[in-house]
C-alpha positions as CSV (number, residue, x, y, z in Angstrom):
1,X,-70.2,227.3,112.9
2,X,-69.6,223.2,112.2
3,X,-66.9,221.8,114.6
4,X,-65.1,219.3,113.1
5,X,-66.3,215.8,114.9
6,X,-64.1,213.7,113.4
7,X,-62.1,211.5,115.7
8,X,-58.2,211.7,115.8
9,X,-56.5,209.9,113.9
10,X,-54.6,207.6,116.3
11,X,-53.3,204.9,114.1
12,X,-51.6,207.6,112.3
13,X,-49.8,209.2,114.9
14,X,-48.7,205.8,116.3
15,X,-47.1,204.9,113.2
16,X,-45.7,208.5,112.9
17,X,-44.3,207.9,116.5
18,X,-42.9,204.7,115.3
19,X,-41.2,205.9,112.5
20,X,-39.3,208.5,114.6
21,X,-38.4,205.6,116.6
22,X,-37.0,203.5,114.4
23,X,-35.2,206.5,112.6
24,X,-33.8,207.6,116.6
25,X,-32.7,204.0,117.2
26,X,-31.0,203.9,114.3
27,X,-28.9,206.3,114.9
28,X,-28.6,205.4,118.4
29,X,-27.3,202.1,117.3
30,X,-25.0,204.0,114.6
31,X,-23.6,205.9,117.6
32,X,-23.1,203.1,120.3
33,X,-21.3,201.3,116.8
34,X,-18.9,203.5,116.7
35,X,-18.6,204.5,120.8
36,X,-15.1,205.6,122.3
37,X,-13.5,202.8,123.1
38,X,-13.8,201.5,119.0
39,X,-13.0,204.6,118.0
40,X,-9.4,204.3,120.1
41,X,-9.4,200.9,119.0
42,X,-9.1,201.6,115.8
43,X,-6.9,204.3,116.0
44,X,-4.2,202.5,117.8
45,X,-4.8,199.7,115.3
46,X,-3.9,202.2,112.6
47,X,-0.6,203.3,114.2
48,X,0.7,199.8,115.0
49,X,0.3,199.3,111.4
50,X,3.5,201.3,111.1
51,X,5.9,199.3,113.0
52,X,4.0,196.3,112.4
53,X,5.3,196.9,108.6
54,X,8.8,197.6,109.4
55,X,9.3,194.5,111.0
56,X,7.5,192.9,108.2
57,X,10.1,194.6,105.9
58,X,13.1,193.9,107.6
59,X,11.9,189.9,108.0
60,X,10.7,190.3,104.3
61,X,14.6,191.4,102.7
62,X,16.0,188.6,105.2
63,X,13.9,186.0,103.2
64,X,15.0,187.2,99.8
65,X,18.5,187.6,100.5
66,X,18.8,184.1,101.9
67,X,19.4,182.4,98.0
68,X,22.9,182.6,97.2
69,X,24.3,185.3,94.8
70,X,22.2,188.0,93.2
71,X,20.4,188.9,90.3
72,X,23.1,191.0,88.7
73,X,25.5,187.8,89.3
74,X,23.0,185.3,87.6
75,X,22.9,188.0,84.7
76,X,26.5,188.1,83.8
77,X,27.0,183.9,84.3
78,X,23.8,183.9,81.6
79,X,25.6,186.4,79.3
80,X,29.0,185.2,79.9
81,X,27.4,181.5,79.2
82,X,26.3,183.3,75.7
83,X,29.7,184.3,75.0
84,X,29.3,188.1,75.5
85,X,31.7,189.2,78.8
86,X,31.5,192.9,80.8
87,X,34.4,194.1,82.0
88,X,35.1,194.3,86.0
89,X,34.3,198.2,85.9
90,X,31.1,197.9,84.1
91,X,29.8,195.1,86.6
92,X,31.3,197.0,89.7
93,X,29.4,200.1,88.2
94,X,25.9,198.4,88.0
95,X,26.5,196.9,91.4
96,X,26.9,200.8,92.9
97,X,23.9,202.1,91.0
98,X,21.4,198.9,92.3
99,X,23.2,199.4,95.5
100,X,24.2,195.9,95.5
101,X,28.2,196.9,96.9
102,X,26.8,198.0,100.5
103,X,26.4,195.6,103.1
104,X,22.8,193.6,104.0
105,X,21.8,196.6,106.4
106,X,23.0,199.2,103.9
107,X,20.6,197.6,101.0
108,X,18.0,197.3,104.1
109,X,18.3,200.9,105.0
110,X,18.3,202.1,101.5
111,X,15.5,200.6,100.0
112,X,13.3,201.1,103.2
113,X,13.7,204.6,103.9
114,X,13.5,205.3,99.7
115,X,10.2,203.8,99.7
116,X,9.0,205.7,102.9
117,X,10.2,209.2,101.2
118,X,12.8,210.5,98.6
119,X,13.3,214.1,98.8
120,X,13.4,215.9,95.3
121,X,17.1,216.5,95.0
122,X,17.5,212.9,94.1
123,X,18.3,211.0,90.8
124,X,15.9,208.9,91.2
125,X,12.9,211.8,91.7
126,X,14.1,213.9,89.0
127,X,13.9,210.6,86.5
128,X,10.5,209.5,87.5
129,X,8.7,212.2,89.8
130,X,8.0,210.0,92.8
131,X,8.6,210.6,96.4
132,X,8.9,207.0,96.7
133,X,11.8,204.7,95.4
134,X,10.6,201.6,95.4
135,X,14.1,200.6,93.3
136,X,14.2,199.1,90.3
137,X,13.4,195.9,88.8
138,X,16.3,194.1,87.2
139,X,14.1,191.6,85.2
140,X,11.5,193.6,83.5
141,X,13.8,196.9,83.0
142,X,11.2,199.1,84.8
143,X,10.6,200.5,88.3
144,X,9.5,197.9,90.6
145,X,6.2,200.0,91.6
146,X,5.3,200.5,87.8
147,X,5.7,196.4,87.6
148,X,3.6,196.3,90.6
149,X,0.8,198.7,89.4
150,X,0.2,196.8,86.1
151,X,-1.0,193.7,88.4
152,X,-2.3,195.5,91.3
153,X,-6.0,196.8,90.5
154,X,-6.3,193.2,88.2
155,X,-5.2,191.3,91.6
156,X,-7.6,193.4,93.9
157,X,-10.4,193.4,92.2
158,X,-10.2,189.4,91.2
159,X,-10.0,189.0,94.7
160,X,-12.3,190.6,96.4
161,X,-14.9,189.0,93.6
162,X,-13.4,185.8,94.4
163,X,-14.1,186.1,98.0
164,X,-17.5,187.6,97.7
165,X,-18.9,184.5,95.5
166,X,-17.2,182.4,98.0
167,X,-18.6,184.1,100.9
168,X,-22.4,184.5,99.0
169,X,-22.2,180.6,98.2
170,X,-20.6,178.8,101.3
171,X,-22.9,180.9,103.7
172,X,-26.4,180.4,102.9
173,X,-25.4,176.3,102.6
174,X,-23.8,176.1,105.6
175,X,-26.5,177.5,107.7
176,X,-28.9,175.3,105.5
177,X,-26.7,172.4,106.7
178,X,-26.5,172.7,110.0
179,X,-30.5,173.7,110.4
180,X,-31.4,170.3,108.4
181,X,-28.5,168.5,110.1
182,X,-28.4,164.4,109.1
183,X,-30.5,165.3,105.7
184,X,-29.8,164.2,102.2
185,X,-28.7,167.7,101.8
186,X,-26.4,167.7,104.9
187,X,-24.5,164.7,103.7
188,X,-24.3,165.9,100.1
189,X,-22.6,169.3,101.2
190,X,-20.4,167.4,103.7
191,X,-19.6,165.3,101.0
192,X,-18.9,168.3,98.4
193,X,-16.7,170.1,100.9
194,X,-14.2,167.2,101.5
195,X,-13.5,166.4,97.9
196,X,-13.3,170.5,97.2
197,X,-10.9,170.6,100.0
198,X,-9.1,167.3,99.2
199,X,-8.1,168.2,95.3
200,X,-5.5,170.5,94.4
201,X,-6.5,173.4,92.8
202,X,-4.5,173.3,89.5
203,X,-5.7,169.7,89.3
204,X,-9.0,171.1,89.2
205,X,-8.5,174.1,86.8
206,X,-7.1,171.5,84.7
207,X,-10.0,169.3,84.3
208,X,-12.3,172.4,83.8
209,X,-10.0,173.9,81.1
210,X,-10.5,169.8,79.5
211,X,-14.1,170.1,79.7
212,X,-14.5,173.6,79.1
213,X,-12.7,172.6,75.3
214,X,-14.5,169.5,74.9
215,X,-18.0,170.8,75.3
216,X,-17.3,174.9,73.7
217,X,-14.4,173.8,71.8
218,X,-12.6,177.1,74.3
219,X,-10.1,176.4,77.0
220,X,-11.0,180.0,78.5
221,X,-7.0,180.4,79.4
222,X,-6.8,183.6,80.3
223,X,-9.4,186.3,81.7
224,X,-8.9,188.5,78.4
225,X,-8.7,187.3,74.8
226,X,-6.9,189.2,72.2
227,X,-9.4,191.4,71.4
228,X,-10.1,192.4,74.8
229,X,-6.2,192.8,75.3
230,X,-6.5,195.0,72.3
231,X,-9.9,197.0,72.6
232,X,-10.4,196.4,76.3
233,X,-13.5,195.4,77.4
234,X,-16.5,196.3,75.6
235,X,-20.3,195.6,75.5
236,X,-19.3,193.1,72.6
237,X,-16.8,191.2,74.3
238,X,-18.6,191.4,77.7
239,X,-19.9,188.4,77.3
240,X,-17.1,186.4,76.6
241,X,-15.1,187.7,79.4
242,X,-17.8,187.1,81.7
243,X,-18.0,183.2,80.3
244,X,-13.9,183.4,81.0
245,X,-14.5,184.3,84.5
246,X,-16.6,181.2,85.5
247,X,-13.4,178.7,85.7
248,X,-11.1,181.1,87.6
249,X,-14.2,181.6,90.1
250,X,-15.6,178.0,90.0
251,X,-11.4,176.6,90.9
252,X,-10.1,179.6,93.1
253,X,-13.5,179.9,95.3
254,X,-14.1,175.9,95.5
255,X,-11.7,175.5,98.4
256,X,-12.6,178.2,100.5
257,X,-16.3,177.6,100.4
258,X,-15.7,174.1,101.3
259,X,-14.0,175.4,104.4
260,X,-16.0,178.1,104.9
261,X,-19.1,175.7,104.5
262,X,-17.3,173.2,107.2
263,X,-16.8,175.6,109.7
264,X,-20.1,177.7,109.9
265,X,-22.5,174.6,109.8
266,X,-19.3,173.5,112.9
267,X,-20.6,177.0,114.6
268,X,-24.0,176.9,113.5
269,X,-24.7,173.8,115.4
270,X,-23.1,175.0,118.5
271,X,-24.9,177.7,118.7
272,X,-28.4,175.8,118.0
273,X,-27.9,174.1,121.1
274,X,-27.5,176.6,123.4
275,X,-29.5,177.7,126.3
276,X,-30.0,180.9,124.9
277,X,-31.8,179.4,121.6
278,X,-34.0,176.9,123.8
279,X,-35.3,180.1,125.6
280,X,-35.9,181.8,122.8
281,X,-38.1,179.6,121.5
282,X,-39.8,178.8,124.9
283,X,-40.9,182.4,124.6
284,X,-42.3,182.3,120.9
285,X,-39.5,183.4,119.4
286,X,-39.4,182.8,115.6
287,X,-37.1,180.4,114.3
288,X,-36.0,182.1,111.0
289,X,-35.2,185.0,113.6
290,X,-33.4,182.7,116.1
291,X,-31.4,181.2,113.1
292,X,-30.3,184.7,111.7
293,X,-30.0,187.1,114.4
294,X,-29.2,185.5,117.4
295,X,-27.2,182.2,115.8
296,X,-25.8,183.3,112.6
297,X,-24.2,186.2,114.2
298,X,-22.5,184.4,116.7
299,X,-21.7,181.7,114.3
300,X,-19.9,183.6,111.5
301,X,-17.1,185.4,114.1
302,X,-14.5,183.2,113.1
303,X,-15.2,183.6,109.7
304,X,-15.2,187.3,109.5
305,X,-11.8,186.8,111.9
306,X,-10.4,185.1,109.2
307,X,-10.8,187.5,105.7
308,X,-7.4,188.5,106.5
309,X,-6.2,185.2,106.4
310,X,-8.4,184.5,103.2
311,X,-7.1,187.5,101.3
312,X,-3.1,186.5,102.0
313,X,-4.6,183.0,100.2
314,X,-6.1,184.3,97.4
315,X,-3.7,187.1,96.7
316,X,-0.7,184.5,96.6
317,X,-1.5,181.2,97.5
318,X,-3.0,180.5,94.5
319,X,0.0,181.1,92.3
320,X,0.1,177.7,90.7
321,X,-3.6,177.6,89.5
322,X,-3.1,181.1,88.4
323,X,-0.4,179.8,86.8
324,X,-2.3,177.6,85.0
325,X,-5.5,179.4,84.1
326,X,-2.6,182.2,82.8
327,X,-4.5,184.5,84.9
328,X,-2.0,187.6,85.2
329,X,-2.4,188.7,88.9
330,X,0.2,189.3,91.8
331,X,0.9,185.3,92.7
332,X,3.2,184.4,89.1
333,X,4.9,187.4,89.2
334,X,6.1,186.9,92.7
335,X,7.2,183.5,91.7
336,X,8.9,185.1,88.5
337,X,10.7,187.4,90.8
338,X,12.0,184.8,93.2
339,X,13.1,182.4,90.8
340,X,15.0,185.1,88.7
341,X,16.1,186.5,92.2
342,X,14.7,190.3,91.3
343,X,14.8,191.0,94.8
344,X,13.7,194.9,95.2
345,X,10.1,193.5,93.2
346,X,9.7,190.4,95.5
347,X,10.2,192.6,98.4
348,X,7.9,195.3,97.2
349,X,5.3,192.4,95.8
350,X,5.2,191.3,99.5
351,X,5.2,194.5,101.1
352,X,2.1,195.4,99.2
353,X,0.5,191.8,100.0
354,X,1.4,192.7,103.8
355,X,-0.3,196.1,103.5
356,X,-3.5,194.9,102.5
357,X,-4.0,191.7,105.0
358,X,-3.2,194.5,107.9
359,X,-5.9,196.5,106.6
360,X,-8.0,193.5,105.9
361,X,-7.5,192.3,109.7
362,X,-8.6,196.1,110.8
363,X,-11.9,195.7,108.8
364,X,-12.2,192.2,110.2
365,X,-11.9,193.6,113.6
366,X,-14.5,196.6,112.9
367,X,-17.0,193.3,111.5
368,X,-16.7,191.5,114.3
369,X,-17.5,194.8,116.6
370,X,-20.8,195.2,114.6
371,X,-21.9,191.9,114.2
372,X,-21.4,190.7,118.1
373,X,-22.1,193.6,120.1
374,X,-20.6,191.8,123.9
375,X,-17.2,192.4,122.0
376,X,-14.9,195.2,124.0
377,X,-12.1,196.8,123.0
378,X,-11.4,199.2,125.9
379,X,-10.7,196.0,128.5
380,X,-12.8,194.9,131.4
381,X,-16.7,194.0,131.5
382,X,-19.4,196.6,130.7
C-alpha cells in the first residue's frame, strides 16, 4: 500500500492561520469600537438631545418674536394699504385660530407641545392626519412641515454632497502640503486657500455664472431646468443637471476646503514633528504608513469635530449665494420667512436645522472614537 510522502503543506496552513487572524481581529477591533463605555456614551448623548432641543426651542421663538408686530398685522397694513379693510371680528378671529391672542408663553406652549404630539380628537389631526402640529404657515397658505418637506431631502442631500467633495478635495492636498512643506506646491495651495477664503461667496458665484454664459452661452441658474422641473430627472437631462451642479459645488465647497486645507496641513505638520514619528522611522517604519496611520489620524480630529459646525454652514450660511445661484434649499426660505415674519416656519426651519447638527455632533463624536482610539468616554485613564 503507497503512503503518501508528500510533505505538508505549511505555507498553506500558515496563510490559512492568517486569515483567521485577520478575520478574529477584525472583529476584535469591531468589538473594542463599540466597548461599554461608547455604548453609554452614546446613549446619554441621545437623551440629552431631548432637552438640549427644548432649550433650543424656547431660545429659537425668543428670536422670532423679537421684530415688532406679527405677520397677521403686516397682512392687514398690506391689504388695508390696497384699499380692501377686514372688520375687527374677522381679524380678532384669525388671531384665535393662529393662536396669535395668548400671551408669548401660551404661543410657546402651544406650538411646542403640538409639534411633540397631537392627540386625534383635534382639528388640526382630523384636517391633516398628523400627530404633529407644526402650525401653519401664513405666507405660503400650507402647513409649515409640508413647506418644510418640499426643501428638506433637496437641502440634505446638496449638502452632504457638498461636504463630501469638499472633504475628498481639501484632504488629500492638505496632507500633500504639509509632507512637501516650502514647495511650489505648498505655496500655491497656501496661496489658493487665502483668496478662497478671502472672497465672498456670491461674489464668486457671480463671476462663475459670467463665465459660465460667456463660454456655453448658459448661466446654469438653478439646479433644474424646465424640463427637469417638468419630467424630473431623466437619463436625457442627466447630463445637463450634472453640468448645473458644478458652480453650486465649485462656490459652496471653495471656502471650506480652503479652511479645511489650512487647518490639516496646520495639524499635519505638528504631528510630523513629533517624537513618536521620529521613532517610527528610527525603526524602519514606512513613511506612506507613518503619514496615514499614525499622522493623519491624529491630524484630522478637529476636522471630524467640526462636521457639525460645517453642516449648520452649508445648511444656512450660505443663503445669499443660494440666493443667487436660485438654488431652492432650506437657507432662502428661512430668510423669506423672517423678512415676511412667518414665524411658526422660521421656528420649525430652525428647529429642523438644530435637529440635524445634534445628530451631526453625535456622529462626529462616534468618528473621532474610531479614528483615535486613546479617546475615553467613560472618564479616567485606561
Amino acid at each position: 500500500m503507497r503512503q503518501n510522502t508528500s510533505p505538508p503543506n505549511h505555507k498553506g496552513n500558515r496563510m490559512n492561520e492568517e486569515n483567521t487572524r485577520s478575520k478574529t481581529g477584525f472583529f476584535e477591533a469591531i468589538g473594542n469600537f463599540f466597548r461599554k463605555d461608547l455604548v453609554s456614551y452614546i446613549i446619554k448623548r441621545i437623551l440629552a438631545i431631548f432637552p438640549s432641543m427644548l432649550l433650543i426651542s424656547f431660545i429659537i421663538f425668543v428670536v422670532i418674536q423679537l421684530p415688532p408686530g406679527d405677520y397677521l398685522s403686516a397682512y392687514v397694513a398690506k391689504l388695508a394699504g390696497q384699499g380692501e379693510y377686514l372688520s375687527a371680528d374677522v381679524i380678532a378671529q384669525m388671531r384665535e385660530d393662529f393662536d396669535l391672542d395668548k400671551p408669548f408663553l401660551g404661543q410657546y406652549w402651544s406650538w411646542i407641545t403640538g409639534i411633540i404630539y397631537t392627540p386625534s380628537n383635534t382639528t388640526w389631526y382630523r384636517l391633516y392626519g398628523s400627530h404633529h402640529n407644526w402650525k401653519y404657515s401664513f405666507a405660503y397658505k400650507q402647513t409649515v412641515w409640508s413647506v418644510i418637506n418640499s426643501r428638506l431631502p433637496l437641502t440634505v442631500w446638496f449638502t452632504l454632497a457638498v461636504m463630501v467633495f469638499q472633504y475628498l478635495i481639501a484632504i488629500p492636498l492638505a496632507v500633500y502640503s504639509a509632507t512637501h512643506q516650502y514647495s511650489f506646491g505648498d505655496y500655491l495651495l497656501s496661496f489658493i486657500g487665502f483668496i478662497g477664503s478671502a472672497v465672498p461667496g456670491f461674489i464668486l458665484a457671480i463671476l462663475c455664472m459670467v463665465l459660465s454664459y460667456k463660454w456655453t452661452g448658459n448661466a446654469m441658474v438653478g439646479l433644474f431646468s424646465a424640463d427637469m422641473m417638468k419630467n424630473g430627472i431623466t437619463w436625457a437631462n442627466l447630463g445637463e443637471f450634472l453640468r448645473r451642479l458644478i458652480i453650486p459645488f465649485i462656490v459652496l465647497g471653495l471656502g471650506g476646503t480652503c479652511g479645511t486645507i489650512r487647518q490639516v496641513r496646520a495639524q499635519m505638520l505638528d504631528e510630523l514633528s513629533q517624537p513618536y514619528t521620529l521613532t517610527a522611522r528610527a525603526k524602519g517604519v514606512s513613511e506612506t504608513k507613518i503619514i496615514w496611520k499614525y499622522c493623519f489620524r491624529a491630524a484630522v480630529n478637529p476636522t471630524v469635530t467640526g462636521l457639525g459646525t460645517a453642516l449648520s454652514h452649508l445648511f444656512s450660511g450660505s443663503t445669499v449665494t443660494a440666493m443667487v445661484l436660485n438654488i431652492m434649499i432650506m437657507g432662502p426660505l428661512l430668510y423669506e420667512a423672517l423678512l415676511s415674519q412667518d414665524m411658526y416656519l422660521a421656528g420649525g426651519i430652525v428647529m429642523v436645522q438644530a435637529f440635524l447638527v445634534e445628530v451631526g455632533i453625535l456622529l462626529a463624536d462616534i468618528g473621532i472614537a474610531f479614528l483615535d482610539p486613546r479617546i475615553r468616554f467613560s472618564g479616567g485613564s485606561k
